[in-house]
N, C-alpha and C positions, 0 to 999 in steps of 0.2 A: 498416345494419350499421356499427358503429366497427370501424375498422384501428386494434390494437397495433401502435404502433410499435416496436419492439426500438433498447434504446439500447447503444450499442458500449462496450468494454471501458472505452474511457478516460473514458466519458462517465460509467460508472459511478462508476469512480476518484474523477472529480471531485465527484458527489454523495457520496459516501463520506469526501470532505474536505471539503467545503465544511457536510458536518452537522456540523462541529466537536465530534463526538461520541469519547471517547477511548474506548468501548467499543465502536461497530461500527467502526472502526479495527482495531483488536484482534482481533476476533472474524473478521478476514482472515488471522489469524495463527494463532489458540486458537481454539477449540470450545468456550465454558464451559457447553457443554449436553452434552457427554461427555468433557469432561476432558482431551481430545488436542489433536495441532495440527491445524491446517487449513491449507489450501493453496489460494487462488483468483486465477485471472489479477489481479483488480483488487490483491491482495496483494502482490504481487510489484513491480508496479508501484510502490506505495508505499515497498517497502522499497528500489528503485534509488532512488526522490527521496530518502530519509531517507541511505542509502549516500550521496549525492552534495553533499545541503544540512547535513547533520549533521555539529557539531566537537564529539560527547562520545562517550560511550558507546554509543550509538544505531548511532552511524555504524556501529561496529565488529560490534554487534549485528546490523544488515542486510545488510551486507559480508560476514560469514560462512553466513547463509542463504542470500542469492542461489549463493555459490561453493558449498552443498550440492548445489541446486539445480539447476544449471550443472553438475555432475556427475551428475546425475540420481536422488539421492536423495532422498527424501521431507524435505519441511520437519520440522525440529525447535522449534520455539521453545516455552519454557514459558511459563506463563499470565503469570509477572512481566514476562518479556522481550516478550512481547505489549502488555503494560498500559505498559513504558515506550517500544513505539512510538507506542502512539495517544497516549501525553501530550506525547511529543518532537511531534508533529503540531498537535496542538491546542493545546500553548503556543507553536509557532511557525506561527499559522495563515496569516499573508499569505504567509512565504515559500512553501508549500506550496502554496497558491492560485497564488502566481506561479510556481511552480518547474511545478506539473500544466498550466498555459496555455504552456508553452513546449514540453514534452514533447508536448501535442497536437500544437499547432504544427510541432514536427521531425516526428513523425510523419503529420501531413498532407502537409508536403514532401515527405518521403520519398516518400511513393504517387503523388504527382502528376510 
């Protein structure tokens, strides 16, 4: 018998960056198979890093989801503001790479 192993939130995170893919980015964001947003822990995640490592438009774009979010409403983003976070990700791939190994890192901290 194989044991699945279940990978943890951030472990997904970082599969989800490191596909350097700007449309399953995205699609943490958008739903382009009905048209809505979507809303998944790995998502959120991304848009604190893009919140925190972003100096354009991005930033401001993540910044105001999370503070939706954080208030407890449902994510809003549209399919454009979806497609320019997976591209703010995927054209700054290292940072991202580095920015999700340090966020594991505090949050291994944390628990230990």
């Amino acid at each position: 018998m194989k044991l699945k192993i279940m990978k943890s939130n951030n472990e997904k995170t970082q599969d989800i960056i490191n596909s350097q893919n700007a449309k399953i980015i995205a699609n943490q964001f958008y739903s382009f198979d009905c048209n809505c947003s979507n809303d998944t822990i790995e998502g959120s995640t991304i848009l604190e890093l893009v919140a925190n490592n972003s100096n354009d438009f991005t930033a401001d774009i993540a910044k105001r989801a999370l503070e939706t979010i954080n208030k407890g409403f449902d994510l809003r983003l549209s399919a454009k503001q979806a497609w320019c976070i997976g591209y703010q990700v995927v054209n700054n791939i290292e940072v991202y790479k580095t920015a999700m190994s340090e966020y594991i890192e505090m949050c291994n901290n944390l628990n230990n």
